[in-house]
Backbone as CSV, one residue per row, in Angstrom:
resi,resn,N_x,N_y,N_z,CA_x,CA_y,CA_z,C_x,C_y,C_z
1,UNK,-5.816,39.461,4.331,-4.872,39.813,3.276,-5.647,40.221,2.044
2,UNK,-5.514,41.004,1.326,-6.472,41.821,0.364,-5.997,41.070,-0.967
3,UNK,-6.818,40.745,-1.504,-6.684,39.967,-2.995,-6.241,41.186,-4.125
4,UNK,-5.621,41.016,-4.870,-5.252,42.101,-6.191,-6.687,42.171,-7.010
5,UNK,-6.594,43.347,-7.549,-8.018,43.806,-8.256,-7.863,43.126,-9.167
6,UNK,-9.092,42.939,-9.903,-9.826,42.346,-11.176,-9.665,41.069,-10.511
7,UNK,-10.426,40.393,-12.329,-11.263,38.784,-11.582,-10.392,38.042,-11.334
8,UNK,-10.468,37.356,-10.510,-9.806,36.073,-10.051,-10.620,34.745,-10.753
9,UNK,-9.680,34.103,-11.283,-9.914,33.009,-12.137,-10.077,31.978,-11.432
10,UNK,-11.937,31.411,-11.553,-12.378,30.147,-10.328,-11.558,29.066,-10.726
11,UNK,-11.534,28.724,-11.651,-10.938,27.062,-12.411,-10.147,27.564,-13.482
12,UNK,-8.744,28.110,-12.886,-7.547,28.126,-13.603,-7.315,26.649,-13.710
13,UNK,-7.603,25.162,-12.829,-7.229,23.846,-13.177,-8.331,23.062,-13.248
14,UNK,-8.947,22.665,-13.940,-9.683,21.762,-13.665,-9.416,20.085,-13.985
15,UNK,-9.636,18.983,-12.885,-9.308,17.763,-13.166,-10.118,17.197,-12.170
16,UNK,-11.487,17.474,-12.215,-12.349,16.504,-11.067,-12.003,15.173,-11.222
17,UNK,-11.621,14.144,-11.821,-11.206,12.604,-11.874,-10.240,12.686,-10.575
18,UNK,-9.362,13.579,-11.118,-7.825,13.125,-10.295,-7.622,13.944,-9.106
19,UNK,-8.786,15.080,-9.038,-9.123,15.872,-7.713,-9.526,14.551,-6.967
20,UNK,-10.264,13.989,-7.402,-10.968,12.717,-6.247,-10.254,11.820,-6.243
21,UNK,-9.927,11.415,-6.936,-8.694,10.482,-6.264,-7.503,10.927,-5.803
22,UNK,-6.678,11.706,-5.511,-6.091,12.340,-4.748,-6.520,12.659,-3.617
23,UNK,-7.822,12.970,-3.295,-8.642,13.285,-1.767,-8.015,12.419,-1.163
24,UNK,-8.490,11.226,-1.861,-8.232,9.423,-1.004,-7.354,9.040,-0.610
25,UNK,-6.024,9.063,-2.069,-5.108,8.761,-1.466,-3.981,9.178,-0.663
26,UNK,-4.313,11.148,-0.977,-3.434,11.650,-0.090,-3.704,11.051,1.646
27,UNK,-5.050,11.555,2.163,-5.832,10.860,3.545,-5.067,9.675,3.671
28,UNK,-4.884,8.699,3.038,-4.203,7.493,3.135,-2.846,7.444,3.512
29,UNK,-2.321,8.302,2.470,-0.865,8.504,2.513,-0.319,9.225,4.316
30,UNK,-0.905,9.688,4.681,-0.624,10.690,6.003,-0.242,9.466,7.075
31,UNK,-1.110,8.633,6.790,-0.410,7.627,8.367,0.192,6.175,7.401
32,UNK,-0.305,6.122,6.452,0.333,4.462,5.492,2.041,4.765,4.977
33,UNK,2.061,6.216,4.504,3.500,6.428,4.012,4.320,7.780,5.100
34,UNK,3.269,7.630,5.763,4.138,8.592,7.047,4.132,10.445,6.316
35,UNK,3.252,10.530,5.520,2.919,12.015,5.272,2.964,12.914,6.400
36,UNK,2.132,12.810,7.381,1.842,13.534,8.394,3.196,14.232,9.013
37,UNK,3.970,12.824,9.286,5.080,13.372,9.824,5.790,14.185,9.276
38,UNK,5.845,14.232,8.075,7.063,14.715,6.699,6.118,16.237,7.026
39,UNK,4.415,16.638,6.857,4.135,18.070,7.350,4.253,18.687,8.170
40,UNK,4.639,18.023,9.621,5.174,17.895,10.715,6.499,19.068,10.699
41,UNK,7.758,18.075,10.043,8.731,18.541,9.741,8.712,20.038,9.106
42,UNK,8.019,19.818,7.901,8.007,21.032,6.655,7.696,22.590,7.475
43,UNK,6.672,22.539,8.697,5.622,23.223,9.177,5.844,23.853,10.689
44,UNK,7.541,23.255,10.797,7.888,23.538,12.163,8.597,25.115,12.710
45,UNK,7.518,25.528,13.113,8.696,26.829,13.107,8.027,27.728,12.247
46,UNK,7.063,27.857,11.465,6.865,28.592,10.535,6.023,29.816,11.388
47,UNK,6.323,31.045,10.868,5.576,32.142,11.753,4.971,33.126,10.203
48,UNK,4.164,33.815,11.276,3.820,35.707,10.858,2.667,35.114,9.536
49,UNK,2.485,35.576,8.691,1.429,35.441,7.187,1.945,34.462,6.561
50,UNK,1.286,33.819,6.199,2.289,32.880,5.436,1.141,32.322,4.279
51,UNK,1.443,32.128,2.599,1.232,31.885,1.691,1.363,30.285,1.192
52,UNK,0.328,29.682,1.429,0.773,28.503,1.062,-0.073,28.060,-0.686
53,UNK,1.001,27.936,-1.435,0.575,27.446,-2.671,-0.244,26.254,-3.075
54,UNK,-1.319,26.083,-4.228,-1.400,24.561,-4.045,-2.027,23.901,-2.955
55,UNK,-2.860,24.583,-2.467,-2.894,23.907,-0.997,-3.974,22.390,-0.931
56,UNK,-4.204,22.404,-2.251,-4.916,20.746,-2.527,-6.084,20.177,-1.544
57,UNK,-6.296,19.385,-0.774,-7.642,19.074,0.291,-7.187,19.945,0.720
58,UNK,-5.971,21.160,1.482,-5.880,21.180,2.754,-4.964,20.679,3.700
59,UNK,-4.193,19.482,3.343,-4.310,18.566,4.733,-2.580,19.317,5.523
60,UNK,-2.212,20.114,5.121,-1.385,20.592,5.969,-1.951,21.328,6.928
61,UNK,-2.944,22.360,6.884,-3.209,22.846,7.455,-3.198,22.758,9.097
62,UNK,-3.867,21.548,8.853,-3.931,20.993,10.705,-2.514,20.946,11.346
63,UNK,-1.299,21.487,10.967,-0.038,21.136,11.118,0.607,22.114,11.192
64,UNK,-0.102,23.202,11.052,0.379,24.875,11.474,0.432,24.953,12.353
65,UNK,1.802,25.805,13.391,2.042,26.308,14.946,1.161,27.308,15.081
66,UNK,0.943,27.446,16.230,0.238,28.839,16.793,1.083,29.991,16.414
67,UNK,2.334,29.906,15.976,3.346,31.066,15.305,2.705,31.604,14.749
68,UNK,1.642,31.112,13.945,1.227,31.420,12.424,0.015,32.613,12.800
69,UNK,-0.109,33.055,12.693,-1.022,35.055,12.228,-2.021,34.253,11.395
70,UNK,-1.636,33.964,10.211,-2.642,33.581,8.939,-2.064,33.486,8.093
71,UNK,-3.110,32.256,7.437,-2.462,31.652,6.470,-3.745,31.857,5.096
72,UNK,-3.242,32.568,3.802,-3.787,32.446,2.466,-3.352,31.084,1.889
73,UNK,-4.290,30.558,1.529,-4.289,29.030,0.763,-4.986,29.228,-0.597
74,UNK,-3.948,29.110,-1.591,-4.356,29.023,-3.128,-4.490,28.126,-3.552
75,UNK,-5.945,27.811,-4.248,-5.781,26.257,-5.005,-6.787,26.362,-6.142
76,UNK,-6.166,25.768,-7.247,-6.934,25.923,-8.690,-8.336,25.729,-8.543
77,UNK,-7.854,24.251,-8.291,-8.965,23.354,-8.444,-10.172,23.550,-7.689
78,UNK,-11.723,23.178,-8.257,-12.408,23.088,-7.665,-12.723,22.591,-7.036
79,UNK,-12.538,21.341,-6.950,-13.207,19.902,-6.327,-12.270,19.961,-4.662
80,UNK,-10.883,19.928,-5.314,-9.771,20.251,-4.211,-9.908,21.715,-3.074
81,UNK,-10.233,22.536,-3.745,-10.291,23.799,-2.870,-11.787,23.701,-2.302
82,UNK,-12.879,23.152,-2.246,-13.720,22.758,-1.630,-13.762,21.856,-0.384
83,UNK,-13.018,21.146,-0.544,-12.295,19.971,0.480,-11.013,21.433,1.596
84,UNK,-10.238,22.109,1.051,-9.767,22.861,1.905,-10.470,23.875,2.539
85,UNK,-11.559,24.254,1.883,-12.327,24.808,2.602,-12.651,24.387,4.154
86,UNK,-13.492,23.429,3.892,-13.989,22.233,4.949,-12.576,21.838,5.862
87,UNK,-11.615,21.319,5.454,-10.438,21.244,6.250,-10.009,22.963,7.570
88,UNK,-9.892,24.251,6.578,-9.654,25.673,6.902,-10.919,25.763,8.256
89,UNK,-11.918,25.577,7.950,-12.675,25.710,9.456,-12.345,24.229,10.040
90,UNK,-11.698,23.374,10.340,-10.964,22.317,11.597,-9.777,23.462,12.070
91,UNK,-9.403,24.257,10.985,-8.113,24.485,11.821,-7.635,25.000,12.753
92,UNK,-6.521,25.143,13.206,-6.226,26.074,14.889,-5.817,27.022,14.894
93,UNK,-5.358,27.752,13.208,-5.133,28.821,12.591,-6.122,29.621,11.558
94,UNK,-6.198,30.514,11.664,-6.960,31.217,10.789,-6.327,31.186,9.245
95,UNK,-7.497,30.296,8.358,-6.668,30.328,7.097,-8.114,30.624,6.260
96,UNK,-7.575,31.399,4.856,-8.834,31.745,3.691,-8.076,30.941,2.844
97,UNK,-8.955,30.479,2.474,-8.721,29.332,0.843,-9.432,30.348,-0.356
98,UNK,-8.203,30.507,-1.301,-8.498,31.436,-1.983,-8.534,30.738,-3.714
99,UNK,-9.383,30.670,-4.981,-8.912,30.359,-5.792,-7.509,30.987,-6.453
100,UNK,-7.056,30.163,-7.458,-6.269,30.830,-8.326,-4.998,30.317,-8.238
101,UNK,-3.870,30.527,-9.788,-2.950,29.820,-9.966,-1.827,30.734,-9.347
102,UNK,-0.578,29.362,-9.390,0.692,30.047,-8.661,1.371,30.837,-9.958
103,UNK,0.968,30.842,-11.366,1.770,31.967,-12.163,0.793,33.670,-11.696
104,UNK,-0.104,33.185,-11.354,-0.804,34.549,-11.031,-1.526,34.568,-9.832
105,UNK,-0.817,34.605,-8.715,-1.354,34.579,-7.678,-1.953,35.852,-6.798
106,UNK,-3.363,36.066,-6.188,-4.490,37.091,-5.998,-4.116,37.706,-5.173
107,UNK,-3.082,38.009,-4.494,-2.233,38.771,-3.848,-1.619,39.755,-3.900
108,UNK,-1.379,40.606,-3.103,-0.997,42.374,-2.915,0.792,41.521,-2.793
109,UNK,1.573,42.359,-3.485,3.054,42.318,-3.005,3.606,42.323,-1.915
110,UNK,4.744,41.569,-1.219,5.724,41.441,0.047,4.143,41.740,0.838
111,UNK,3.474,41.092,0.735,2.434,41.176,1.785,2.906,39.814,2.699
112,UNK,3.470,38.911,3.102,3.373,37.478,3.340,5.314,36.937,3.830
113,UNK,5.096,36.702,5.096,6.751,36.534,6.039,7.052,35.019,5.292
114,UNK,6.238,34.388,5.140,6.912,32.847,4.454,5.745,32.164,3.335
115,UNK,6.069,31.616,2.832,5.324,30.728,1.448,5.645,29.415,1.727
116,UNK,4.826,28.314,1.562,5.147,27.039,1.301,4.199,26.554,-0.095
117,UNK,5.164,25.764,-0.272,5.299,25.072,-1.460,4.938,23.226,-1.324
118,UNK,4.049,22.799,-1.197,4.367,21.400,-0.935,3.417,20.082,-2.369
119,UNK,4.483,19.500,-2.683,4.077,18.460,-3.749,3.332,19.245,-4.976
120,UNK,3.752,20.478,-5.247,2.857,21.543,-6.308,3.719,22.243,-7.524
121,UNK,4.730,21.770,-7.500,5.958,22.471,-8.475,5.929,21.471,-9.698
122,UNK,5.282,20.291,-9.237,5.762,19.158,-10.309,4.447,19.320,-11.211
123,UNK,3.693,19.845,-10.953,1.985,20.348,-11.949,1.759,21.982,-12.357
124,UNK,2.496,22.666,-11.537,2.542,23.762,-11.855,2.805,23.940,-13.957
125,UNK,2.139,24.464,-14.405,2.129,24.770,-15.944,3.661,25.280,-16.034
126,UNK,4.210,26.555,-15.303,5.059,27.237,-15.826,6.200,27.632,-14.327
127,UNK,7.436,26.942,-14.310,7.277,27.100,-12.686,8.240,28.328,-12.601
128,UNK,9.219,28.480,-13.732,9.816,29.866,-13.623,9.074,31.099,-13.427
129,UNK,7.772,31.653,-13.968,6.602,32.285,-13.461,6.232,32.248,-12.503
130,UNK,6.045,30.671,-11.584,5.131,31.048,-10.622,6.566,30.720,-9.606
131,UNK,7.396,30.997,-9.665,8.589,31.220,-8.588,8.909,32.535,-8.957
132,UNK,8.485,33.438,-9.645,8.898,34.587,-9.315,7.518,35.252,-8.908
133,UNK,6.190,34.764,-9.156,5.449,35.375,-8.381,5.433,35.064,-6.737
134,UNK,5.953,33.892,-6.565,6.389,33.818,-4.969,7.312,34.778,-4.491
135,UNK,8.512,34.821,-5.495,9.425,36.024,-4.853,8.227,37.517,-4.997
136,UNK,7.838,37.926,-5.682,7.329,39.078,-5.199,5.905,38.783,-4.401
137,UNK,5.155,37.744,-3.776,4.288,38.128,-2.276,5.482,38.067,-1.887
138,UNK,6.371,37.359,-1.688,7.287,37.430,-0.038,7.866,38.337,0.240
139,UNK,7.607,39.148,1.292,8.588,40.055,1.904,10.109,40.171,1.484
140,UNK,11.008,40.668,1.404,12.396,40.741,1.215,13.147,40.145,2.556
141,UNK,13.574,38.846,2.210,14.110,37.955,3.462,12.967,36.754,3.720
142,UNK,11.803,36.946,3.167,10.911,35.555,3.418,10.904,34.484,3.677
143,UNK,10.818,33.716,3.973,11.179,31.934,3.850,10.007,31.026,2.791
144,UNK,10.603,30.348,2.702,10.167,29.039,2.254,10.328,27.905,2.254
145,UNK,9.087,27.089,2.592,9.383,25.574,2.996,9.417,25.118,1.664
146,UNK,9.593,24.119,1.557,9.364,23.330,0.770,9.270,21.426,0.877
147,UNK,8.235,20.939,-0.011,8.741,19.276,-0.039,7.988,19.067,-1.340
148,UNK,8.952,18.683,-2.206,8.670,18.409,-3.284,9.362,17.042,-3.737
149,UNK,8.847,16.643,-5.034,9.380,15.224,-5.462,10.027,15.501,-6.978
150,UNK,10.959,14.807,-7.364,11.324,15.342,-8.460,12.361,14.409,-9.329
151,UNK,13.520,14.662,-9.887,13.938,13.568,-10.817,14.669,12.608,-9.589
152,UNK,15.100,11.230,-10.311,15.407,10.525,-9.493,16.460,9.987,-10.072
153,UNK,17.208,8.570,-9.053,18.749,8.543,-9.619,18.805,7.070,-10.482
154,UNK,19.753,7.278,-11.127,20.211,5.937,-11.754,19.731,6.485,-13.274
155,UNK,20.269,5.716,-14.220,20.132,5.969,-15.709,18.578,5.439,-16.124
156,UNK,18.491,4.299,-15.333,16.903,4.027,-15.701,15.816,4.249,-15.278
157,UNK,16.107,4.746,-14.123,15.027,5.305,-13.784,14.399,7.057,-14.129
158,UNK,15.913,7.440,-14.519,15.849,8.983,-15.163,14.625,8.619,-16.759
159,UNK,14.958,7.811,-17.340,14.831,7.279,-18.444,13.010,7.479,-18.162
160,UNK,13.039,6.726,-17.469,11.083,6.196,-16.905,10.685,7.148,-16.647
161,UNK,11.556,8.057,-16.064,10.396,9.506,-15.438,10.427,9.783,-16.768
162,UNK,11.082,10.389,-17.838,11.096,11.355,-19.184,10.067,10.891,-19.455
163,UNK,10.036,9.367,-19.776,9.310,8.917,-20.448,7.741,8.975,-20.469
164,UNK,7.532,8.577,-19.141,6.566,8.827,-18.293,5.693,10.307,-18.413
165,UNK,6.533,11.352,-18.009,6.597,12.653,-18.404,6.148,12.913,-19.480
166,UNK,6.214,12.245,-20.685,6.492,13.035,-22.285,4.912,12.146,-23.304
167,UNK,4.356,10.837,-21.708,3.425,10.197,-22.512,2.267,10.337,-21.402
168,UNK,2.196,8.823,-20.330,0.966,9.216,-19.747,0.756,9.957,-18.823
169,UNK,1.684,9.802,-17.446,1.886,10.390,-16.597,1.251,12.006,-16.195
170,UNK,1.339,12.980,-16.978,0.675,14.272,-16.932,-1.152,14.343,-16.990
171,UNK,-1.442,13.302,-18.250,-2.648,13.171,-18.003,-3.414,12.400,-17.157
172,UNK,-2.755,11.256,-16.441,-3.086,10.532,-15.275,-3.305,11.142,-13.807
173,UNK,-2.382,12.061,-13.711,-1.629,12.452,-12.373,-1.905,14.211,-12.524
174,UNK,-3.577,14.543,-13.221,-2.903,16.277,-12.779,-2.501,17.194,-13.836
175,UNK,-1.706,17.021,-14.233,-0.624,17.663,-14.899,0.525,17.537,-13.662
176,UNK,0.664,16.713,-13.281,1.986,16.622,-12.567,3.367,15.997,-13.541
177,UNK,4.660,16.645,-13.086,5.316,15.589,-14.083,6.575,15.259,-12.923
178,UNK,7.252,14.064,-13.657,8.027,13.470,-12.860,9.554,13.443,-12.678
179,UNK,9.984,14.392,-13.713,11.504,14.980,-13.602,11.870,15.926,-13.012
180,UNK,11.055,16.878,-12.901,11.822,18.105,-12.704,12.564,18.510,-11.440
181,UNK,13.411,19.505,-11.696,14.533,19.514,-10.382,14.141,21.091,-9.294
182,UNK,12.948,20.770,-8.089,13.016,21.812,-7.668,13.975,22.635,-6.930
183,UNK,15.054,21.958,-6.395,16.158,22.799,-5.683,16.643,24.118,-6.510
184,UNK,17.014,23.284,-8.021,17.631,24.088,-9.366,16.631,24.660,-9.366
185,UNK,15.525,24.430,-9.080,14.199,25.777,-10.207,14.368,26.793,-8.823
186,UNK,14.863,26.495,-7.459,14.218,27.420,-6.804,15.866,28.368,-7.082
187,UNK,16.883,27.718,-6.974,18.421,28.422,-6.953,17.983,29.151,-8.696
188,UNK,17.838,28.856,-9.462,17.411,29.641,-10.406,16.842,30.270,-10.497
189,UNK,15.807,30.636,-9.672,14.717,32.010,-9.655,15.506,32.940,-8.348
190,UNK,16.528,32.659,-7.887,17.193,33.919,-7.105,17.226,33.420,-5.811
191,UNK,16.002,32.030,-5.029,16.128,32.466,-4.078,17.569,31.798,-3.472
192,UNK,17.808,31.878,-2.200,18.723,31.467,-1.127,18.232,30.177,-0.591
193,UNK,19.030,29.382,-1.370,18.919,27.745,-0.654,19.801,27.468,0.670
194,UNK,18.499,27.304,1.623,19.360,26.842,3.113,19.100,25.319,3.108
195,UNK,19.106,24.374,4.344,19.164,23.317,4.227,17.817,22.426,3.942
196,UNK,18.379,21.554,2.955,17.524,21.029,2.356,17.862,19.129,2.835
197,UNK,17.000,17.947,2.720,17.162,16.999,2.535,16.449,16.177,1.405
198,UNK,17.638,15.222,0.721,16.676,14.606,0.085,16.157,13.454,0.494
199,UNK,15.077,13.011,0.265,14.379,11.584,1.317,13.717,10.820,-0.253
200,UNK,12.947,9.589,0.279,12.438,8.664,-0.351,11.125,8.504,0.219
201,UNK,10.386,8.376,-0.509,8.765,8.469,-0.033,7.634,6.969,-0.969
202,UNK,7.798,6.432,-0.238,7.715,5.917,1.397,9.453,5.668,1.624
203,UNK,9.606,5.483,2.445,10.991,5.630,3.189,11.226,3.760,3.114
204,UNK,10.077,3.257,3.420,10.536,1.666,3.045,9.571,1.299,2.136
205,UNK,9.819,0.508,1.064,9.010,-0.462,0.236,9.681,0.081,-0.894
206,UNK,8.851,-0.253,-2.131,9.601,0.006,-2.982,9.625,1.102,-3.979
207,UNK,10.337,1.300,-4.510,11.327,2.998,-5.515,10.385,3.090,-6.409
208,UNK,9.510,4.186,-6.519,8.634,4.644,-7.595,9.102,5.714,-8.199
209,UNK,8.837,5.622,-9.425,9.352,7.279,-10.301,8.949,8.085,-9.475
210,UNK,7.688,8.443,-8.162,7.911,9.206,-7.757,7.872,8.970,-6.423
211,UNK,8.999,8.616,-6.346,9.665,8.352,-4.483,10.594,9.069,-4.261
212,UNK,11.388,10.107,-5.479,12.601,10.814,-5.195,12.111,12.138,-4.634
213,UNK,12.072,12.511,-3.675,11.673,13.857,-2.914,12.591,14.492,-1.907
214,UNK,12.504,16.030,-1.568,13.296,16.842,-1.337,12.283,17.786,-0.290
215,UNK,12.944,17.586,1.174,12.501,18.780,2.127,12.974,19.854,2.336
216,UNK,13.107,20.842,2.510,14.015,22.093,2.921,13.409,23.461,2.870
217,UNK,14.113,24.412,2.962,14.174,25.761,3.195,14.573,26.685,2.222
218,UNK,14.186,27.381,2.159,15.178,28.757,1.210,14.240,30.211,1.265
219,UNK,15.028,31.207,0.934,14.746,32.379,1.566,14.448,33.532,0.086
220,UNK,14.053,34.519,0.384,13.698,35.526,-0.898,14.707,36.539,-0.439
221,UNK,15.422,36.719,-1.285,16.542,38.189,-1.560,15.700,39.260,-0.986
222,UNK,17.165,39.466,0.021,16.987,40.763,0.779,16.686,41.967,-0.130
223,UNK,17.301,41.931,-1.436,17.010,42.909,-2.142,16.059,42.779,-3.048
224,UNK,15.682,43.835,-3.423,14.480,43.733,-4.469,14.415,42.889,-6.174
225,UNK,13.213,42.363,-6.225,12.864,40.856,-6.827,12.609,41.393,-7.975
């Protein structure tokens, strides 16, 4: 897949602290909170080029069908896109780990049959930007997976994410934050929401500001973006 001219920006993110700890605990998370399975799900069915955002260690990768042609993997970070590197040769699909952010992603237009999105909307800087640079790689009719985490229910716990959100949380975690609503950000940038679920992560123990998460689908307008 041919990258768009001029430079591509190595460390649009940098956060080596929380790159490395994330290595760990995502690896952890895959069989302790049942991750694996949840990429399992996200990853089923997916065919033709496909764009995966964010792609962090990697660890979906190993979880791609033989459907898959190839897969472009964008990831800011350094520390993280080094680790997908190393993951991209295990895999059973042909994937390039490419730098660079999802508001400006190194990509030729409707080059790409589906995009996934996974745990990367909640750090994304600007996500109305980088959901419309997804609508224009995707083909007209594209898909998209998605599993993201986002606000959660009850008055107090809405309360804790803001809060959370507005003090430490962003600089702890990334720039990740802990409210935001990806279904609405994706029905707001145009695309076509098909079925989605919302789940709890881990599925047993106990409710963390960020245990409220959302699997599903949605598609890029047949017509032009």
């Amino acid at each position: 897949m041919p990258l768009r001219s001029g430079r591509v920006p190595r460390d649009a993110v940098h956060h080596p602290l929380f790159a490395r700890c994330y290595a760990r605990v995502s690896v952890a998370a895959e069989t302790r909170i049942g991750m694996a399975r949840v990429r399992d799900r996200l990853l089923h069915g997916v065919s033709g080029r496909v764009i995966e955002i964010g792609a962090g260690n990697g660890l979906n990768f190993a979880h791609y069908p033989d459907t898959v042609a190839e897969v472009v993997a964008v990831e800011p970070e350094r520390r993280l896109r080094q680790l997908a590197e190393e993951a991209a040769r295990r895999a059973d699909v042909p994937v390039d780990v490419v730098p660079g952010a999802a508001e400006a992603l190194p990509v030729e237009s409707e080059g790409f049959d589906a995009a996934v999105v996974s745990l990367v909307l909640c750090s994304v800087r600007d996500v109305p930007r980088a959901l419309s640079e997804l609508r224009r790689v995707l083909r007209p009719g594209g898909e998209v997976r998605f599993f993201e985490h986002g606000l959660g229910e009850g008055r107090a716990m809405v309360l804790t994410q803001h809060a959370l959100d507005r003090t430490v949380w962003p600089l702890l975690s990334g720039g990740c934050h802990l409210s935001r609503e990806p279904v609405r950000s994706l029905r707001d940038a145009g695309f076509e929401l098909g079925p989605y679920k919302r789940m709890m992560m881990p599925e047993e123990g106990p409710v963390l500001p960020s245990s409220y998460c959302v699997l599903g689908t949605a598609w890029s307008p047949r017509g032009s973006a």
